[in-house]
C-alpha positions in Angstrom: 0.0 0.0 0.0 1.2 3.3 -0.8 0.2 7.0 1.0 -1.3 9.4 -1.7 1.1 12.3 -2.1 0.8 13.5 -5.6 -2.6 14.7 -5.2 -4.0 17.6 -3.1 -5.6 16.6 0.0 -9.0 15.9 0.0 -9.7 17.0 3.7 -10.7 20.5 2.4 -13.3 19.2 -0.2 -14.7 16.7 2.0 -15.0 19.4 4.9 -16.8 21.7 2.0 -19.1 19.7 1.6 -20.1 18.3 4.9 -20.0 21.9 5.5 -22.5 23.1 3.4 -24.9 19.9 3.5 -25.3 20.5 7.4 -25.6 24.1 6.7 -28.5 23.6 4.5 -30.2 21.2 6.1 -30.4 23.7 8.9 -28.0 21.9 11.7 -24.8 23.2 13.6 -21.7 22.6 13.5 -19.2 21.3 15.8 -15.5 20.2 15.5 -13.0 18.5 17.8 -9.6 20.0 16.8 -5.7 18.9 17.7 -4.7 21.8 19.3 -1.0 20.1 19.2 -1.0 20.7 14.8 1.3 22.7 13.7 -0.6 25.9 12.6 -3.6 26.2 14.9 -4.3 29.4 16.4 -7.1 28.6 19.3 -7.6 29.5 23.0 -5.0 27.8 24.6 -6.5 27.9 27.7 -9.6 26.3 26.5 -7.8 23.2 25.3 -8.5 19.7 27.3 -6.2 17.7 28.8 -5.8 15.1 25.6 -4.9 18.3 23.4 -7.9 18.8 21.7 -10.7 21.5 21.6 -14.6 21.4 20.5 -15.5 24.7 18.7 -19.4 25.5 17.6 -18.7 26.7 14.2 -22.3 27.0 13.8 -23.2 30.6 11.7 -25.0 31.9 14.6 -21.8 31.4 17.2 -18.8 32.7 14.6 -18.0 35.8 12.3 -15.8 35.7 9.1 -16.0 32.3 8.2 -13.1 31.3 5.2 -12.9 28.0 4.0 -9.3 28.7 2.2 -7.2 26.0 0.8 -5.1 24.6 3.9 -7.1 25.9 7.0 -10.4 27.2 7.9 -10.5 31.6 9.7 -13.1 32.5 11.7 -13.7 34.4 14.6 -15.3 33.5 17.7 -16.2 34.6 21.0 -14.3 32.9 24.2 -15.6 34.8 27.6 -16.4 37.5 26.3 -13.5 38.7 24.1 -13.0 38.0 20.4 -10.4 35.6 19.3 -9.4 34.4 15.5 -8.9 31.0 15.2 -6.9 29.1 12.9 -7.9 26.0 12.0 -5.6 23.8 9.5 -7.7 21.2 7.9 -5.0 18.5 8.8 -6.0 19.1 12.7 -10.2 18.8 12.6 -10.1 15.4 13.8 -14.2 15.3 14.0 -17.4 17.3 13.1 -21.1 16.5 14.1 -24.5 18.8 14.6 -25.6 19.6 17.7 -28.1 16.8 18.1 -25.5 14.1 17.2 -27.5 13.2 14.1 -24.5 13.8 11.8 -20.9 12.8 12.3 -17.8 12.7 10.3 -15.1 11.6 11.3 -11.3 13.2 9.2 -8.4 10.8 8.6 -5.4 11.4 8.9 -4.1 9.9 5.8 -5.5 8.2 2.6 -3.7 4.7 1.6 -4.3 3.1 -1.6 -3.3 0.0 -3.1 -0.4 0.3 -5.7 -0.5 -1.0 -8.9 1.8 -3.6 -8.2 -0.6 -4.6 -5.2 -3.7 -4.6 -7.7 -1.8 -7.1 -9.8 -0.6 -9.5 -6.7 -3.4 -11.7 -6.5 -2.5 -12.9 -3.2 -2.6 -8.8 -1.7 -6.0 -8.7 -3.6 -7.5 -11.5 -1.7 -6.0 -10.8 1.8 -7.4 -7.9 1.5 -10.3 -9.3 0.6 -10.2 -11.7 3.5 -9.7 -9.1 5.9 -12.7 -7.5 5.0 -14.7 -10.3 5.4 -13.0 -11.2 9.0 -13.9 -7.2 10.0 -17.6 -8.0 8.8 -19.6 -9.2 12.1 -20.9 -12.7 12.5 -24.7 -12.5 12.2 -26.6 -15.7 14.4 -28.8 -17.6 12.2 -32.4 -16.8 12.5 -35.2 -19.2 13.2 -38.2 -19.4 10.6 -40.1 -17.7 13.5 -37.6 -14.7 13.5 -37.5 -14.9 9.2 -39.9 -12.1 7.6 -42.9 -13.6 6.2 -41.8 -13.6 2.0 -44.0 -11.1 0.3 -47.2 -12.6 -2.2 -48.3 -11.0 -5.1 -51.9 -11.3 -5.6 -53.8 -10.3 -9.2 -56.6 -7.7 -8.7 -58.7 -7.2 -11.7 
């Protein structure tokens, strides 16, 4: 397997969009950041003990919203003063509404197979195998427990 390199990160796309579908469909937005990344510019003193931060990056609880190329600006509101935060896409390890509806978890990295890996049969099928082994065991059911199979009945 092989990291992606020679393409441009799909973090910011995939944030876009998450973004904007939450946005439309009226929810807010929260995301758990690394406060640790290289690059973020948050509240130090509102970071948890593991590092992180959760910021409502709902429209109604931030000004200035950019969603550049590497990092997302806004500015928020932290007792009472204003602060602009910094928010590298690389860092947002999570986002999820307020209800816990929606959630979306980032990666860290993408691996793909190589092309020498698609054309090792044995790679294909141990990955194929692993697959199945992640894939949880479902118990048989009874024919009390099967759905009754549906009948079609001709109504003229």
């Amino acid at each position: 397997m092989t990291t992606v390199s020679k393409h441009s990160s799909m973090a910011p796309y995939l944030f876009r969009a998450y973004y904007d579908w939450m946005t439309d469909n009226e929810l807010t937005q929260f995301i758990y950041v690394n406060a640790s990344i290289e690059g973020v510019a948050v509240p130090l003193n509102h970071v948890d003990k593991d590092g992180g931060i959760t910021l409502n990056i709902g429209s109604t609880a931030i000004g200035g919203l950019s969603l550049g190329e590497d990092c997302i600006t806004f500015n928020s509101r932290f007792q009472g003063k204003i602060h602009e935060l910094v928010v590298p896409y690389i860092a947002i390890k999570a986002m999820w509404d307020r209800n816990g509806e929606v959630y979306f978890a980032m990666e860290d990295e993408l691996t793909l197979p190589t092309s020498d890996d698609l054309q090792d049969e044995s790679v294909l099928q141990d990955n194929h195998k692993q697959v199945i082994e992640q894939q949880p065991d479902e118990p048989e059911k009874s024919d009390e427990e099967k759905p009754a199979r549906a009948k079609l009945q001709v109504v003229k």
